[in-house]
VEXDRENMI-817555 format. One record per residue: residue number from 1; residue in three letters; x, y, z of N, C-alpha, C in turn. Coordinates in nm, 4 decimals. Last residue first. Example, Ala and Ser with C-alpha at 12.3 -4.5 7.8 and 13.67 -1.06 7.14 Angstrom:
// residues 2
  nr rest     n.c1     n.c2     n.c3    ca.c1    ca.c2    ca.c3     c.c1     c.c2     c.c3
   2  SER   1.2850  -0.2250   0.7080   1.3670  -0.1060   0.7140   1.2900   0.0030   0.7870
   1  ALA   1.3190  -0.5690   0.7800   1.2300  -0.4500   0.7800   1.3200  -0.3300   0.7800
***
This chain:
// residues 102
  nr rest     n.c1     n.c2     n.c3    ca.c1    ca.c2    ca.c3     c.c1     c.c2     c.c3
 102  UNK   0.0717   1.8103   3.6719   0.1168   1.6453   3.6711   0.2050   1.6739   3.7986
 101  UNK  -0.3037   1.8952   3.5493  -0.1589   1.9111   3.6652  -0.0671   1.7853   3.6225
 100  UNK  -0.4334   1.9425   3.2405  -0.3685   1.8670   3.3643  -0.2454   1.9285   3.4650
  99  UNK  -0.4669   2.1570   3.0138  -0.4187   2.2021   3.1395  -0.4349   2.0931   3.2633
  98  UNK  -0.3916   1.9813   2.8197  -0.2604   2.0294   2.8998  -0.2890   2.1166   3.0046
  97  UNK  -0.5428   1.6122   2.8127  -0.4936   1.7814   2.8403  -0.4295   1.8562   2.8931
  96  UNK  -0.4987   1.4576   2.5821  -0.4598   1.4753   2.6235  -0.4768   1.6059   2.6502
  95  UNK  -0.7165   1.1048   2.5629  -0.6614   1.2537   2.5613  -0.6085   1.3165   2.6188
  94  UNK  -0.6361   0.7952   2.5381  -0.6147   0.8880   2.5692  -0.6614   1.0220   2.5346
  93  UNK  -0.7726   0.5512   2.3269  -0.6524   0.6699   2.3150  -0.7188   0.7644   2.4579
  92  UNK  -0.8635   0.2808   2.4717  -0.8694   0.3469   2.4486  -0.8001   0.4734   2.4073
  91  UNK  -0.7723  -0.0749   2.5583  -0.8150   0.0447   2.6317  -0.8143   0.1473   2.4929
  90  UNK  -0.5523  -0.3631   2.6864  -0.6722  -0.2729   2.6355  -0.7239  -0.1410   2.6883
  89  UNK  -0.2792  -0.3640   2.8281  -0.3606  -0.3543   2.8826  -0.4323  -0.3273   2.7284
  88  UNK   0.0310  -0.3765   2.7558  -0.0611  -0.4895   2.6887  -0.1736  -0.4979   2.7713
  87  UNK   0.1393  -0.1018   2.6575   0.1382  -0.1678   2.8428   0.0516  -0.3329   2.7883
  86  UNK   0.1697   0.0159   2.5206   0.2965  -0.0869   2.5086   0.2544  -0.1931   2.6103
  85  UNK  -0.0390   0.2499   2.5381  -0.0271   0.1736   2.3889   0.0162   0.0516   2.4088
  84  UNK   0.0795   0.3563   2.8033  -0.0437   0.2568   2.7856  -0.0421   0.1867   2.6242
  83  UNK   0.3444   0.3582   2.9416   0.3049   0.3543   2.7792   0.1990   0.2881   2.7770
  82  UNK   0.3487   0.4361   3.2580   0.3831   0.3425   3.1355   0.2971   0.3756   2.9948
  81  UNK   0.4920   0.7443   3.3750   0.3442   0.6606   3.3648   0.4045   0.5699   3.2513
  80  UNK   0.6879   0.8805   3.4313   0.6688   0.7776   3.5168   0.5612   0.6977   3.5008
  79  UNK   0.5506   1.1590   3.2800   0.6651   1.1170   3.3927   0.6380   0.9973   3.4551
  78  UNK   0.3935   1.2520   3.0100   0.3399   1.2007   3.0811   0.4519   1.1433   3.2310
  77  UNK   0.4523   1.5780   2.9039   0.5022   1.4851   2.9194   0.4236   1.3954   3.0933
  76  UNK   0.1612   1.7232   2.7570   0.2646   1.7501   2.8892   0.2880   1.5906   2.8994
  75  UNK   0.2442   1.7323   2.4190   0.1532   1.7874   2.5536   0.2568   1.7342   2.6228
  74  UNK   0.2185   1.7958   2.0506   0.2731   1.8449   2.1605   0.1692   1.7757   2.2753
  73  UNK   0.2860   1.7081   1.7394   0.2282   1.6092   1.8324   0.2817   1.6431   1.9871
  72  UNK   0.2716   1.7757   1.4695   0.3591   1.7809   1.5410   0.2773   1.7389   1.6951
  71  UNK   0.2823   1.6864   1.1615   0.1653   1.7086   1.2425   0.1989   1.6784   1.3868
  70  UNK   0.4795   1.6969   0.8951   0.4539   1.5972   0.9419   0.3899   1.6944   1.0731
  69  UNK   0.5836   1.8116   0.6577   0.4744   1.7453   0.6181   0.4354   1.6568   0.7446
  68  UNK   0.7650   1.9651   0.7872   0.8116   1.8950   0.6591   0.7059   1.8114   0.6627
  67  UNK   0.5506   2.0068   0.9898   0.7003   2.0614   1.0128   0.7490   1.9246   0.8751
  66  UNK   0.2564   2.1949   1.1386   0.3103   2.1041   1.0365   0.4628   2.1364   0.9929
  65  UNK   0.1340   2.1998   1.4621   0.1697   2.2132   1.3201   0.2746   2.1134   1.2474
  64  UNK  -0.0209   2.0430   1.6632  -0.0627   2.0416   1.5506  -0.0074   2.1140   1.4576
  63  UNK   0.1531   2.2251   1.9030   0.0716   2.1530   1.9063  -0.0064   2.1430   1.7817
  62  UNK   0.2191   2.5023   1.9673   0.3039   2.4524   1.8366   0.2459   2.3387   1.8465
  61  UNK   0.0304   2.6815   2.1388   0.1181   2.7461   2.0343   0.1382   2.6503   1.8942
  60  UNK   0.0024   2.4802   2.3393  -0.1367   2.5420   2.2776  -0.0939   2.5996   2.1152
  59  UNK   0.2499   2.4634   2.4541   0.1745   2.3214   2.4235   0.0584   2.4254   2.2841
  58  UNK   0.2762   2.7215   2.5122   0.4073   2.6584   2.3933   0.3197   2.5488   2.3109
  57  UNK   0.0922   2.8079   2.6993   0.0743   2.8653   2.6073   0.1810   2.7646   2.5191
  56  UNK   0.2036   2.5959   2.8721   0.1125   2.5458   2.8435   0.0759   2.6573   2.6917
  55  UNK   0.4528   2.7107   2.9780   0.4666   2.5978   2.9106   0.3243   2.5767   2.8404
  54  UNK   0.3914   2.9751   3.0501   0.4506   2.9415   2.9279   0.4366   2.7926   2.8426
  53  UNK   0.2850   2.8598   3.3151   0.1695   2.9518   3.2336   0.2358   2.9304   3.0672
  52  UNK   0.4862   2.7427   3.4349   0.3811   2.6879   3.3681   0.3104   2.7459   3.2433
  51  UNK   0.8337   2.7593   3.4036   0.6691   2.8071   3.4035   0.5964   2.7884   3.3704
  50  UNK   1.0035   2.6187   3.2971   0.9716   2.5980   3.4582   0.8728   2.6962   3.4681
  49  UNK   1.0229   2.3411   3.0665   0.9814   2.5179   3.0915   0.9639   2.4918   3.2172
  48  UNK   1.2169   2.1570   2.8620   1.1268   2.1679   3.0154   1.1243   2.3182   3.0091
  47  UNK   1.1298   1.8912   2.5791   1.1408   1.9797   2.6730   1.0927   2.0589   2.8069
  46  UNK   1.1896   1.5769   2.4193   1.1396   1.6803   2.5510   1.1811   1.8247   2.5405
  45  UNK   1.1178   1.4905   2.0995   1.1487   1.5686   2.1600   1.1206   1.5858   2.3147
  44  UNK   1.1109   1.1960   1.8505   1.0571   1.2924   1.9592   1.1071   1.3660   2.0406
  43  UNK   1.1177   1.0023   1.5502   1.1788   1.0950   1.6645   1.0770   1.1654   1.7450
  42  UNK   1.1056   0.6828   1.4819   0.9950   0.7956   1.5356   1.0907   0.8508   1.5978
  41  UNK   1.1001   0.3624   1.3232   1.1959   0.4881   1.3553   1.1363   0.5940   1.4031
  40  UNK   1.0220   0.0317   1.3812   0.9440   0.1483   1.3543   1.0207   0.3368   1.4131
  39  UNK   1.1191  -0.1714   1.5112   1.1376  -0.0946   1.3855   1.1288  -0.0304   1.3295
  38  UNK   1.0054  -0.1776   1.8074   0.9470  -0.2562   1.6895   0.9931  -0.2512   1.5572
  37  UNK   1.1278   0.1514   1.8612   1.1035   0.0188   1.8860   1.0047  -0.0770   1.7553
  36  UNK   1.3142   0.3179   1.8622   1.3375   0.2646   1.7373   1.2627   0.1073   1.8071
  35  UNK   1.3659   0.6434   1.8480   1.3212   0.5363   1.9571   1.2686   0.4447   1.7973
  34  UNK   1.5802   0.9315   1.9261   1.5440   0.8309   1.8258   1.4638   0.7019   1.8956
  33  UNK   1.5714   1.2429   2.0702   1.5532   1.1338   2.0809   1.4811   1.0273   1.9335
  32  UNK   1.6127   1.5701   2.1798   1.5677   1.5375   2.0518   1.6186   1.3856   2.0836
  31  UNK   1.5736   1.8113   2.4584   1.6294   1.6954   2.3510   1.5811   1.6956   2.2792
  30  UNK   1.6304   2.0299   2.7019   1.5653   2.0379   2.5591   1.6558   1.8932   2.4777
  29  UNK   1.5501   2.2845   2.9692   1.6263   2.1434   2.9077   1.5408   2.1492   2.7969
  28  UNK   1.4431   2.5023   3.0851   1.6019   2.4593   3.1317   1.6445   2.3894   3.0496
  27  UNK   1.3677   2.8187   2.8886   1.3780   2.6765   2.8237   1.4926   2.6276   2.9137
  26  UNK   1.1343   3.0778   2.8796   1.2809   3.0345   2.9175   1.2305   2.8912   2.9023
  25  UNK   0.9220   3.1223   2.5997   0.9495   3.1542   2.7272   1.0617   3.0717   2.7645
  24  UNK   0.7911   3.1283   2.3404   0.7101   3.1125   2.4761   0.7372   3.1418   2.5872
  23  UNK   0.9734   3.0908   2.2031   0.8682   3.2511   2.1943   0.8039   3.1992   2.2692
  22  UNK   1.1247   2.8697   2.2372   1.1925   2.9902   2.2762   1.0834   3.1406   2.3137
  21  UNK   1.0396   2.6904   2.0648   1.0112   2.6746   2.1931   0.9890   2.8600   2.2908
  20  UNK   1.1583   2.6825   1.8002   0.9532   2.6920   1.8392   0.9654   2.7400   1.9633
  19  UNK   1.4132   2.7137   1.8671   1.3854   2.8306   1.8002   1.2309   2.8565   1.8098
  18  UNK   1.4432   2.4280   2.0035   1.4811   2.5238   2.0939   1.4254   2.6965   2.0168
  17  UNK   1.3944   2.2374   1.6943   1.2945   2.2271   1.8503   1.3378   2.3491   1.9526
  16  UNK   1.6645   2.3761   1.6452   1.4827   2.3862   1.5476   1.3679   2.4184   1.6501
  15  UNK   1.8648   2.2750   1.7998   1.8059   2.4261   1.7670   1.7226   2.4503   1.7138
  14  UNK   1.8159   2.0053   1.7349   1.7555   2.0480   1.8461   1.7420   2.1966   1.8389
  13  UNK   1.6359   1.9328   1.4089   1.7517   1.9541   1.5288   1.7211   2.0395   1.6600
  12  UNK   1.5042   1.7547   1.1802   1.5233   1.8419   1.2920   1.5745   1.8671   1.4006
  11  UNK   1.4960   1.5766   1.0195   1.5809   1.6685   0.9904   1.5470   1.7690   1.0781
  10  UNK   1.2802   1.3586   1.0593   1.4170   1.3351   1.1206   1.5185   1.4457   1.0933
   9  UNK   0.9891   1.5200   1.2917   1.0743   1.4850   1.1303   1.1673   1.4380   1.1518
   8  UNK   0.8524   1.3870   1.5329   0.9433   1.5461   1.4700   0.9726   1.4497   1.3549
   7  UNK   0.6563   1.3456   1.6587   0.5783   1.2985   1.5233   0.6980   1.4250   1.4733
   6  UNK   0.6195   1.5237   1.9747   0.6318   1.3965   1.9015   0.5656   1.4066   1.7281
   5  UNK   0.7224   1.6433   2.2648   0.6892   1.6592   2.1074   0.7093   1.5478   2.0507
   4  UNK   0.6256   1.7095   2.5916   0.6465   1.5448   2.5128   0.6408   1.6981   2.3807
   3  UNK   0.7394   1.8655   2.8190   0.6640   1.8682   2.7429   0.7207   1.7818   2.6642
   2  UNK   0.7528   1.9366   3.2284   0.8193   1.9119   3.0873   0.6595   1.8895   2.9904
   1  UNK   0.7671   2.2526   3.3847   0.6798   2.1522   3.3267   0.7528   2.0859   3.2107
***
């Protein structure tokens, strides 16, 4: 299962993001990403667990904490779906649940 993190600090590294991850359970892949649209600087993280059951305890685990003052922003990476925020559709936030299938 991959997993979106978002709202990382910029002093966090991927061994940071790989040290939360890790007490949940095996880890194939793992980034850390700059996205710099509109100007607006935001890092975010993937990662992939190939077990579910882990992945979702990780989501449940590190989902809302706080990492140099900033409110860490876990769930299951959305794959192939457009950025509703970007999509210039109207509409509503989302929620997000992780126990969705994807």
């Amino acid at each position: 299962m991959k997993i979106f993190v978002g709202v990382l600090p910029k002093t966090m590294l991927e061994v940071d993001l790989q040290n939360m991850f890790i007490k949940y359970g095996h880890i194939t892949s793992l980034y850390i990403r700059k996205n710099n649209e509109k100007g607006n600087n935001y890092y975010y993280g993937l990662v992939e667990m190939p077990v579910k059951k882990q992945a979702l305890a990780a989501i449940k685990g590190i989902n809302g904490k706080m990492i140099d003052g900033r409110e860490l922003k876990v769930h299951p990476a959305r794959i192939g779906e457009k950025n509703r925020r970007h999509s210039g559709r109207s509409g509503g936030r989302r929620d997000n649940d992780p126990s969705e299938v994807l």
